[in-house]
Every structure is written in structure tokens, then in C-alpha cells.
PyMOL Python script that loads the backbone (N, CA, C, O; Angstrom):
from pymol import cmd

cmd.read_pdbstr("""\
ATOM      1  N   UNK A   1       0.845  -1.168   0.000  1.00  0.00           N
ATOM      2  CA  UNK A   1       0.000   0.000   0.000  1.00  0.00           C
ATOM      3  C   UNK A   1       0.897   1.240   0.000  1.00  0.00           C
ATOM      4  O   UNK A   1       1.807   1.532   0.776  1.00  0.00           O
ATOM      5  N   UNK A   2       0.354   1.980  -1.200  1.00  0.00           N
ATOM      6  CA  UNK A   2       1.287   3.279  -0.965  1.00  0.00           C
ATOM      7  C   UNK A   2       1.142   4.182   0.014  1.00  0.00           C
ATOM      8  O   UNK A   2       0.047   4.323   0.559  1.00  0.00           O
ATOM      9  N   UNK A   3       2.145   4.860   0.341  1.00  0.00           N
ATOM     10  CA  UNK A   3       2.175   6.105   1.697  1.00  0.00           C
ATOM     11  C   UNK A   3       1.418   7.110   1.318  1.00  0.00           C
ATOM     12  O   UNK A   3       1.361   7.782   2.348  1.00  0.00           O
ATOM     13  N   UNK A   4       0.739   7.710   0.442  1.00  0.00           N
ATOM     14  CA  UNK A   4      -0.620   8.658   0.448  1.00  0.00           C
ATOM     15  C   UNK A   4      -2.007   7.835   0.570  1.00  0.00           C
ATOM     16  O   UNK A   4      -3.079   8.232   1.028  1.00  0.00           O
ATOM     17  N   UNK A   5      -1.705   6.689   0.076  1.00  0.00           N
ATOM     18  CA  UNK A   5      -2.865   5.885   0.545  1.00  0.00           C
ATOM     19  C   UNK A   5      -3.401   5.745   1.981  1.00  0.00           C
ATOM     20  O   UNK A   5      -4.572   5.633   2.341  1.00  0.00           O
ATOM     21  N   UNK A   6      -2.354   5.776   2.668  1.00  0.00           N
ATOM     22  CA  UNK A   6      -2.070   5.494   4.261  1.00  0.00           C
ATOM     23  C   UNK A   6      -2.736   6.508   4.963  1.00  0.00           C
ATOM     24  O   UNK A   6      -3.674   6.347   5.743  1.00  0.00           O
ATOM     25  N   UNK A   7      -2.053   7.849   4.555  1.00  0.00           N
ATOM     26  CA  UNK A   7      -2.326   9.226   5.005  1.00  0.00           C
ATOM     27  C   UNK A   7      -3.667   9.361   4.819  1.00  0.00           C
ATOM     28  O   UNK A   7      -4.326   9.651   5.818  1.00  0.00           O
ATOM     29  N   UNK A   8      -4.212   9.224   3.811  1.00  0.00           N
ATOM     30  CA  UNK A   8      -5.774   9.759   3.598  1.00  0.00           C
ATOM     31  C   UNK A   8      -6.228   8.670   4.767  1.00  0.00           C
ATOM     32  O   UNK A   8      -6.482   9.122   5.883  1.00  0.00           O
ATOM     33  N   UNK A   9      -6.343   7.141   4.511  1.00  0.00           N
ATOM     34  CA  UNK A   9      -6.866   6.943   5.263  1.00  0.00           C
ATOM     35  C   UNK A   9      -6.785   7.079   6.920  1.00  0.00           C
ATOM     36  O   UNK A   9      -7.792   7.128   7.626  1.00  0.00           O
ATOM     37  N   UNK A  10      -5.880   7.114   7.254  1.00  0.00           N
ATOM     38  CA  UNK A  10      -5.832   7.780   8.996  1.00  0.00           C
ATOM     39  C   UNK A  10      -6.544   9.029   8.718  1.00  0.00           C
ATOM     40  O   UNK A  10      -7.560   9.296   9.361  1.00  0.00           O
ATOM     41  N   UNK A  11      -6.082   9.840   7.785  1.00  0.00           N
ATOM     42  CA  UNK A  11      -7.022  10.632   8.231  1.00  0.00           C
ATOM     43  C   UNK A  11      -8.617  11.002   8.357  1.00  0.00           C
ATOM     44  O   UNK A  11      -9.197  11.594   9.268  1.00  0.00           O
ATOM     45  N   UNK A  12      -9.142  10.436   7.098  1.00  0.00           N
ATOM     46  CA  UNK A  12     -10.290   9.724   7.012  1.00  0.00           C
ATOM     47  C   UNK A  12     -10.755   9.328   8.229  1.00  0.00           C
ATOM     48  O   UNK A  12     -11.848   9.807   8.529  1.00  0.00           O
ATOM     49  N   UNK A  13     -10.031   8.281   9.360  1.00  0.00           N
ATOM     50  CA  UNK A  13     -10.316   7.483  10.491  1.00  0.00           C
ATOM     51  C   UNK A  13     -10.294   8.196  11.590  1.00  0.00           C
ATOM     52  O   UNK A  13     -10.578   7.902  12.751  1.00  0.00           O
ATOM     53  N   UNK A  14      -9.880   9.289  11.040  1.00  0.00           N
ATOM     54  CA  UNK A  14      -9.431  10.209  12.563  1.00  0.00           C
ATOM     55  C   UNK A  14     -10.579  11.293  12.192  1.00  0.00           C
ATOM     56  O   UNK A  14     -10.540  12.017  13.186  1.00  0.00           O
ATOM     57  N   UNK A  15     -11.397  11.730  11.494  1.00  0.00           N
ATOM     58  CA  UNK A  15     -12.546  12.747  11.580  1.00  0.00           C
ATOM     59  C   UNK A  15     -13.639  11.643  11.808  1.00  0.00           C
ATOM     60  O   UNK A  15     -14.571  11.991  12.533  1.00  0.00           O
ATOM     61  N   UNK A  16     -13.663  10.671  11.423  1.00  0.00           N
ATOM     62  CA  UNK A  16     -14.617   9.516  11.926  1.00  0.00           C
ATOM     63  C   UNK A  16     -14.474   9.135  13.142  1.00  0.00           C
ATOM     64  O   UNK A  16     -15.573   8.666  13.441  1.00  0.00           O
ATOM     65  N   UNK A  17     -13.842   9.057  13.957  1.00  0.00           N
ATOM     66  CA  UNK A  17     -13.495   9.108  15.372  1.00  0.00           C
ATOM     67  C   UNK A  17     -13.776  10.158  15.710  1.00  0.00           C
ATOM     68  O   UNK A  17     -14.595  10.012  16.617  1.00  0.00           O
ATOM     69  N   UNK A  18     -13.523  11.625  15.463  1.00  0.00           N
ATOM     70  CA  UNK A  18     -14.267  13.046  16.266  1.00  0.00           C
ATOM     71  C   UNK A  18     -15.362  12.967  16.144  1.00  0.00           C
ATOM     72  O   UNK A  18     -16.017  13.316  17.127  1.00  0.00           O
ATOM     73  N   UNK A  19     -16.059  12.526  15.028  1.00  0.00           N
ATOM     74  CA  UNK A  19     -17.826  12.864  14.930  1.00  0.00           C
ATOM     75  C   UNK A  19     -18.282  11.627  15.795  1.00  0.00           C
ATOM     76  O   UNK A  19     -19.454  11.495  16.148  1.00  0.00           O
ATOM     77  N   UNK A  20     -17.092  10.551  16.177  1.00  0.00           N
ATOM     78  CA  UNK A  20     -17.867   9.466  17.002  1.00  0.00           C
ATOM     79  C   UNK A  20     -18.214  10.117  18.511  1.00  0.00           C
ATOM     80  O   UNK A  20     -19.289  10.066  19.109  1.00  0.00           O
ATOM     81  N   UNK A  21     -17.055  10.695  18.899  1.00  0.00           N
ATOM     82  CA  UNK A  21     -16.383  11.163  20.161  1.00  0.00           C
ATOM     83  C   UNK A  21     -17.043  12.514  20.803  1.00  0.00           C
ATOM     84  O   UNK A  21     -16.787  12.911  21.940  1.00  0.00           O
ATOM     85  N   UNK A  22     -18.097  13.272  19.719  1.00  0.00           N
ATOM     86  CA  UNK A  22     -18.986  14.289  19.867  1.00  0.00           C
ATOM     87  C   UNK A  22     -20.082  13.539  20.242  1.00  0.00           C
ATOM     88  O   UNK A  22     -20.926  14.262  20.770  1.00  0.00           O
ATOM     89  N   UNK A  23     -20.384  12.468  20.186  1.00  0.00           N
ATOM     90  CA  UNK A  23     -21.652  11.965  20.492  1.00  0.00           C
ATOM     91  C   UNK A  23     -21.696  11.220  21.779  1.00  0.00           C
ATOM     92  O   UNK A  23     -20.678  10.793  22.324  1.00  0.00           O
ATOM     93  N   UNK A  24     -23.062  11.054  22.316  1.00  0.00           N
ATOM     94  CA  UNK A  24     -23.188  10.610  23.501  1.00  0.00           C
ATOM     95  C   UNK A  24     -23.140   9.368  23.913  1.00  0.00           C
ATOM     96  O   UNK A  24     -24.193   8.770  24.131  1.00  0.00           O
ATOM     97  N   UNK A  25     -22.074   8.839  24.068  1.00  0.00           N
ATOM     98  CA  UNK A  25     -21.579   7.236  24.329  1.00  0.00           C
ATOM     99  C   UNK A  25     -20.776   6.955  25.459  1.00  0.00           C
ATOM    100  O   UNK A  25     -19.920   7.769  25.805  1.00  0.00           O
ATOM    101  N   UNK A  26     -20.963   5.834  26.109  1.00  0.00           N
ATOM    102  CA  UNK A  26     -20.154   5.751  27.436  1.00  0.00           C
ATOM    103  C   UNK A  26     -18.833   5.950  27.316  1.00  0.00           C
ATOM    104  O   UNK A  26     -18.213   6.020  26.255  1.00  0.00           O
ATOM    105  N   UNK A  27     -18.209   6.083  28.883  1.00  0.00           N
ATOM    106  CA  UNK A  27     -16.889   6.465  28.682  1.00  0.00           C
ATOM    107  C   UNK A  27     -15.923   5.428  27.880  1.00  0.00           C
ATOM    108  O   UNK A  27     -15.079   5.604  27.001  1.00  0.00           O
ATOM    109  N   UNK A  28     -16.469   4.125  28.639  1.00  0.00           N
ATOM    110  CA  UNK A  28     -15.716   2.691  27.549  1.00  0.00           C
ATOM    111  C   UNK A  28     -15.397   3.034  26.270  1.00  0.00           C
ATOM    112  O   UNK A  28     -14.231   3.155  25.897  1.00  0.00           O
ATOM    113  N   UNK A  29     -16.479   3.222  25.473  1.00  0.00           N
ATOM    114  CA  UNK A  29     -16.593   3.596  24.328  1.00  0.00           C
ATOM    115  C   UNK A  29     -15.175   4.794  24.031  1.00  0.00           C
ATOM    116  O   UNK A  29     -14.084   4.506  23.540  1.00  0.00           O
ATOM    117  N   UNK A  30     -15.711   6.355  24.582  1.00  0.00           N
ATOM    118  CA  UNK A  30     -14.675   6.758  24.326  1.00  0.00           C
ATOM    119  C   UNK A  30     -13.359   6.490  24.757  1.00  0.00           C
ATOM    120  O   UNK A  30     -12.426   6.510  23.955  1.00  0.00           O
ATOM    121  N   UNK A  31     -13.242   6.302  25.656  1.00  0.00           N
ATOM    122  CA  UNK A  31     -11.870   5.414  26.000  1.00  0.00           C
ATOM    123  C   UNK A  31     -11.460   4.582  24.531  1.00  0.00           C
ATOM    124  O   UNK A  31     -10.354   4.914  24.104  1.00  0.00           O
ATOM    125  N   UNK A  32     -12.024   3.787  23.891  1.00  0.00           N
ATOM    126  CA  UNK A  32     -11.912   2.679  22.966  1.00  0.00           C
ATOM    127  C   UNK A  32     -11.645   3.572  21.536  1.00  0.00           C
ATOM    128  O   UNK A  32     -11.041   3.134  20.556  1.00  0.00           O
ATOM    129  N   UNK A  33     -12.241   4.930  21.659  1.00  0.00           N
ATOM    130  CA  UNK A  33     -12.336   5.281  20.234  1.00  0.00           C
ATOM    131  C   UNK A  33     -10.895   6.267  20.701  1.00  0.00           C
ATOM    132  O   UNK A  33     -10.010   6.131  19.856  1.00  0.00           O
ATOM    133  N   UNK A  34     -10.656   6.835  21.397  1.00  0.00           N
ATOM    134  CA  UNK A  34     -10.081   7.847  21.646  1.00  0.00           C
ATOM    135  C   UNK A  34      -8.193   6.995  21.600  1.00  0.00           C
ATOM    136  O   UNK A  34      -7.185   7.656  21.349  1.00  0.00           O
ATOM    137  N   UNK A  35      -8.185   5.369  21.928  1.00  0.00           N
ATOM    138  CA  UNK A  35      -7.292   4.719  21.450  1.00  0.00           C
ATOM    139  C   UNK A  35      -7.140   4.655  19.931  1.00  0.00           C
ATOM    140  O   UNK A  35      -6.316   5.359  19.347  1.00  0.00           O
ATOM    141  N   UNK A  36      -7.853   3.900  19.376  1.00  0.00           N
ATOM    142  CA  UNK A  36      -8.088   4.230  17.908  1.00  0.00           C
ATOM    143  C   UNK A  36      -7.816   5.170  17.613  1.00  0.00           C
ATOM    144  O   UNK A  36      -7.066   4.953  16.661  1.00  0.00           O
ATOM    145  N   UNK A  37      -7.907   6.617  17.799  1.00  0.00           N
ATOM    146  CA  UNK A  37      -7.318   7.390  16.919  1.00  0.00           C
ATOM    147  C   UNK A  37      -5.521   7.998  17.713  1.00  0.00           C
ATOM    148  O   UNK A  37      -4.851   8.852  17.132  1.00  0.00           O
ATOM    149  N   UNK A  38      -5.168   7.498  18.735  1.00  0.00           N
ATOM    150  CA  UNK A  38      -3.715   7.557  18.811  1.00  0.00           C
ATOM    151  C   UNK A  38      -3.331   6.402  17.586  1.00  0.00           C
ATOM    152  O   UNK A  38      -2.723   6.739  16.570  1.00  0.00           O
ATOM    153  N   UNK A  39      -3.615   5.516  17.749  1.00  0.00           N
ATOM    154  CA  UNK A  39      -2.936   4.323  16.573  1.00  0.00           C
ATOM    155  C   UNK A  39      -3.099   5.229  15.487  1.00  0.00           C
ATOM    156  O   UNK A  39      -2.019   5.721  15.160  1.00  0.00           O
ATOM    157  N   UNK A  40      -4.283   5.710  14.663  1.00  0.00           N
ATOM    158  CA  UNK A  40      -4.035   6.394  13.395  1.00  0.00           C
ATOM    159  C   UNK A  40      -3.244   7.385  13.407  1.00  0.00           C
ATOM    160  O   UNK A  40      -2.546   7.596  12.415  1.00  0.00           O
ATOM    161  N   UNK A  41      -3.175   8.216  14.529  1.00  0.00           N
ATOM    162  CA  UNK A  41      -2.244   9.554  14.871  1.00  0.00           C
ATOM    163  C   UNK A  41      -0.776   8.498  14.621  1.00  0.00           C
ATOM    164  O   UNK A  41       0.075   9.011  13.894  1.00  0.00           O
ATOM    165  N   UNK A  42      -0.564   7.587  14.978  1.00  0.00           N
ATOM    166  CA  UNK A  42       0.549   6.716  14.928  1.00  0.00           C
ATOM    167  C   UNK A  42       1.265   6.549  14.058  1.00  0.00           C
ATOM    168  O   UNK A  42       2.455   6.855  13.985  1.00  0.00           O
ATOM    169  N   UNK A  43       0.253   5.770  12.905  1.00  0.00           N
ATOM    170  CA  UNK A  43       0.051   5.335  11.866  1.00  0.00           C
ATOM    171  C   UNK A  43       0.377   6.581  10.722  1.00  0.00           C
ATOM    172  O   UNK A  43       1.079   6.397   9.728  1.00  0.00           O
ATOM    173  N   UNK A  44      -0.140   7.607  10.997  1.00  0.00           N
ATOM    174  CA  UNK A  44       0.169   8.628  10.039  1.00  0.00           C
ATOM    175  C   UNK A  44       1.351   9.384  10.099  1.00  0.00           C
ATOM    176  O   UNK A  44       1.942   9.915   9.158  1.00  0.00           O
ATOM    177  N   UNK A  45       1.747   9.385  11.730  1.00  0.00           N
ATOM    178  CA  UNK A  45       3.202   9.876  11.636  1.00  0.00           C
ATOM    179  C   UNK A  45       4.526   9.346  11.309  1.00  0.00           C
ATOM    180  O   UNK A  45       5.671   9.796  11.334  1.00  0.00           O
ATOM    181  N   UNK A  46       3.709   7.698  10.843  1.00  0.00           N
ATOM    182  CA  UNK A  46       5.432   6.583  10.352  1.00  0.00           C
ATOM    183  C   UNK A  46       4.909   6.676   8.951  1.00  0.00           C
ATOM    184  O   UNK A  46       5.625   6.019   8.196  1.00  0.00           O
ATOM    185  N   UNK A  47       3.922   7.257   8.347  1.00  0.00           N
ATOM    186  CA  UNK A  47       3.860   7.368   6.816  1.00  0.00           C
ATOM    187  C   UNK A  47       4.696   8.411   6.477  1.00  0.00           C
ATOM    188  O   UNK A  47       5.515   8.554   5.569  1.00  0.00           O
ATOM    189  N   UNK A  48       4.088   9.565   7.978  1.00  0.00           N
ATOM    190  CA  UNK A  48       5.347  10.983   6.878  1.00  0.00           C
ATOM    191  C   UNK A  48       5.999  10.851   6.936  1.00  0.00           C
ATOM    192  O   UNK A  48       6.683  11.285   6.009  1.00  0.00           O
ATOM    193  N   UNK A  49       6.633  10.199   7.896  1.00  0.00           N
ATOM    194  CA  UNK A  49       7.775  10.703   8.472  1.00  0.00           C
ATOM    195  C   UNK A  49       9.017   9.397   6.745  1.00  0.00           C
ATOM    196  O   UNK A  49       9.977   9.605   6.003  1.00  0.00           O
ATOM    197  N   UNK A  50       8.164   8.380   7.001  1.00  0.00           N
ATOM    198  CA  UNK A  50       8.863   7.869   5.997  1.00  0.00           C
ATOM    199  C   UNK A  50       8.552   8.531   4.465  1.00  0.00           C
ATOM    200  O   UNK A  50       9.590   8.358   3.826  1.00  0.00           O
ATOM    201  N   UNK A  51       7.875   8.994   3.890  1.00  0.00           N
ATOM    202  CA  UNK A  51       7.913   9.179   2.915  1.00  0.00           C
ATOM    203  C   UNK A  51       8.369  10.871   3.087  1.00  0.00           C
ATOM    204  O   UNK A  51       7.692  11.558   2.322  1.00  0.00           O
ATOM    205  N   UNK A  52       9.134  11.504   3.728  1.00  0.00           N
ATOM    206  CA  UNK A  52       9.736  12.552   4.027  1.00  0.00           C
ATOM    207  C   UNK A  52      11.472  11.600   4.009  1.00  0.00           C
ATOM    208  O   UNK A  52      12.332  12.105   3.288  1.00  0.00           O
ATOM    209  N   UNK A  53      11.791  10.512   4.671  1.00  0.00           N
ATOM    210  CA  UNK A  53      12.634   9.888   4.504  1.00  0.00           C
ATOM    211  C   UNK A  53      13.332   9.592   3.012  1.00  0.00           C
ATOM    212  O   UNK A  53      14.451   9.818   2.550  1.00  0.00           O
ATOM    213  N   UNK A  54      12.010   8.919   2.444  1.00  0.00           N
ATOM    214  CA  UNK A  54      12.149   8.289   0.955  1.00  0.00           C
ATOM    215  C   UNK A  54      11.724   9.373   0.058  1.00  0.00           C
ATOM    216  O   UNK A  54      11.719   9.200  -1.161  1.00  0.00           O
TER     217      UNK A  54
END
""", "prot")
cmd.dss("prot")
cmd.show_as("cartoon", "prot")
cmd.util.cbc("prot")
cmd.orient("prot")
């Protein structure tokens, strides 16, 4: 998978996680989503950072 492929999608995953995280759901939940988007925050910073590399 290419590295702009990557990027869109975290980011994609990460405004889908805020509009989750605005809504009224137990803390579990956000707890659960609010992980999910560190991994994409994750995920998107070993794409730039590599394709800033390469």
C-alpha cells in the first residue's frame, strides 16, 4: 500500500473518530475510540515521516 494511501486513510479514520467522540456514548466507548485514533495519529506519523525519509 502506498504512503498517500495510508495518510488519507488515517485521516479519514481520525474525523470519523471526532464525529464518534462528539456523540453521547459511554466512557468505555470513548476510552476505545479515543485509542483508535492515537494508533491512526501513529500510523500517520510513520507514513510521513517515511515518505519525508524516501
Amino acid at each position: 500500500m502506498d504512503k498517500e494511501k495510508v495518510v488519507s486513510m488515517c485521516q479519514s479514520q481520525m474525523q470519523d473518530i471526532a464525529t464518534r467522540l462528539g456523540k453521547n456514548i459511554s466512557y468505555e466507548a470513548k476510552a476505545t475510540l479515543i485509542q483508535a485514533r492515537s494508533t491512526a495519529l501513529l500510523a500517520l506519523a510513520i507514513a510521513t515521516q517515511d515518505s519525508k525519509e524516501g
